[in-house]
C-alpha positions in Angstrom: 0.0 0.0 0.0 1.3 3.2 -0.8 -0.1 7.2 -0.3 -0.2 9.6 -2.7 -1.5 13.0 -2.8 -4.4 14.3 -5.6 -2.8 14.8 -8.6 -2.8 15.4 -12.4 -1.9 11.4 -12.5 -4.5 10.2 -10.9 -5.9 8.6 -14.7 -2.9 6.7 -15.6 -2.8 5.1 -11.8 -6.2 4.2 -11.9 -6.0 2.0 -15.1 -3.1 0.4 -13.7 -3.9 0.1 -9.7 -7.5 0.5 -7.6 -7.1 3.9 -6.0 -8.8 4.3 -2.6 -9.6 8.0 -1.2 -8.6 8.1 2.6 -8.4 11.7 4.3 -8.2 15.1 2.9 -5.4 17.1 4.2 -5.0 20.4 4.5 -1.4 21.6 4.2 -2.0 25.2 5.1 -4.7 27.5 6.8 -5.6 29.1 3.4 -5.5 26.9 1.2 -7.9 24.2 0.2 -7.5 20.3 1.8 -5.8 17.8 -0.8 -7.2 14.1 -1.1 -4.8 11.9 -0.2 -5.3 8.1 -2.3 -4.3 4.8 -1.1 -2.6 2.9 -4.2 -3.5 -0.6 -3.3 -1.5 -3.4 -5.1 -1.1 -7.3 -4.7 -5.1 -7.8 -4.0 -6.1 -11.3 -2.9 -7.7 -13.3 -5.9 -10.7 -14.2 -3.7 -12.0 -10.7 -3.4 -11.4 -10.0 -7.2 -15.1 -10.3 -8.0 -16.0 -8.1 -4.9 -13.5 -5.2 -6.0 -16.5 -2.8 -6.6 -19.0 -3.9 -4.2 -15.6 -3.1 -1.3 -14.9 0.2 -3.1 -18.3 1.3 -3.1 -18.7 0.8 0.5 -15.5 2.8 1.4 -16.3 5.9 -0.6 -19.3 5.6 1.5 -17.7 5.2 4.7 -15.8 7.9 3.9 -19.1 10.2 2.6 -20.9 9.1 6.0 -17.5 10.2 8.1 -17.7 13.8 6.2 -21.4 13.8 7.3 -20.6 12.7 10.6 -23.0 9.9 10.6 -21.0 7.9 13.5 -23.1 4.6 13.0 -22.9 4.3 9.5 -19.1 4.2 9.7 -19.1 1.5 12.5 -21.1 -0.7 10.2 -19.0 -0.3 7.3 -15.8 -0.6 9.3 -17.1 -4.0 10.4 -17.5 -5.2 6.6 -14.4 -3.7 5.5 -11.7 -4.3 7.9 -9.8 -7.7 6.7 -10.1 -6.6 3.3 -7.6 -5.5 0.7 -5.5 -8.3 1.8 -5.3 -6.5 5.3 -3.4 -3.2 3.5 -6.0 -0.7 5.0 -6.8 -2.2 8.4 -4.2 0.3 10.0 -6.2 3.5 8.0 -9.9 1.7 8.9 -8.7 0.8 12.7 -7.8 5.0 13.0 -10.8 5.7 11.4 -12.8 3.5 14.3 -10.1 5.5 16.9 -11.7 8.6 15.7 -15.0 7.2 15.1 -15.0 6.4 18.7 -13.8 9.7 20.1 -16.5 11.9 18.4 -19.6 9.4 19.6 -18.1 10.4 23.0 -17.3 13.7 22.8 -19.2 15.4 19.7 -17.0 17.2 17.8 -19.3 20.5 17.3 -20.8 22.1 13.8 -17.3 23.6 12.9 -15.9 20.5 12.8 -13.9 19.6 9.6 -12.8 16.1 8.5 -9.6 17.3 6.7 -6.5 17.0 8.8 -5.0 19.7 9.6 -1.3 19.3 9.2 0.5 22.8 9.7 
C-alpha cells in the first residue's frame, strides 16, 4: 500500500492500480485540503469479483464520516476491515479511533474532516 497525494496522474494510476480516497489534508490554513489516495496493489484473488462492491462501501464510509454519521461508519468498518489483503486495516482501525472519540465527545458544527497538518 502506498499514499499519494491528488494529482494530475490520478488517470494513468487508476488504469493500472485501484485507488482508494482516505483523508483530505489540509497543508496550510488558506489553502484548500488535498485528497490523499491509497494505491493498493497485490489484491487477494478471492475478493477479485468483490472489488467494486468493497470500493463502493469505502467511498461511503468515507461520505458518512464527512457527514458525521458515526453509525454508519461502524457498520462499514465492520464489513471492511480484513479486506484488501489487510493493507488498509491500520487507516480503517484509525478511522474506528476517531470514530469512537466523536460518539463520545461530539465534535461541534465547525468540525472539519480534513487534517490539519500545519
Amino acid at each position: 500500500m502506498h499514499i499519494i497525494l491528488e494529482d494530475d496522474g490520478l488517470p494513468e494510476l487508476e488504469s493500472k492500480y485501484t485507488l482508494l480516497e482516505v483523508d483530505k489534508i489540509k497543508l496550510h490554513p488558506d489553502e484548500d485540503a488535498i485528497q490523499a489516495y491509497c494505491v493498493l496493489d497485490n489484491i487477494p484473488i478471492d475478493e477479485l469479483p468483490k472489488i467494486d462492491e468493497f470500493k463502493n462501501l469505502h467511498q461511503k464510509l468515507m461520505e458518512n464520516y464527512s457527514k458525521r454519521d458515526w453509525n454508519f461508519c461502524e457498520q462499514a468498518l465492520e464489513h471492511l476491515t480484513d479486506r484488501w489483503g489487510g493493507q488498509m486495516n491500520t487507516f480503517y482501525a484509525e478511522i474506528s479511533t476517531r470514530v469512537a472519540k466523536y460518539k463520545e465527545n461530539d465534535p461541534g458544527e465547525e468540525w472539519d474532516p480534513a487534517l490539519q497538518k500545519y
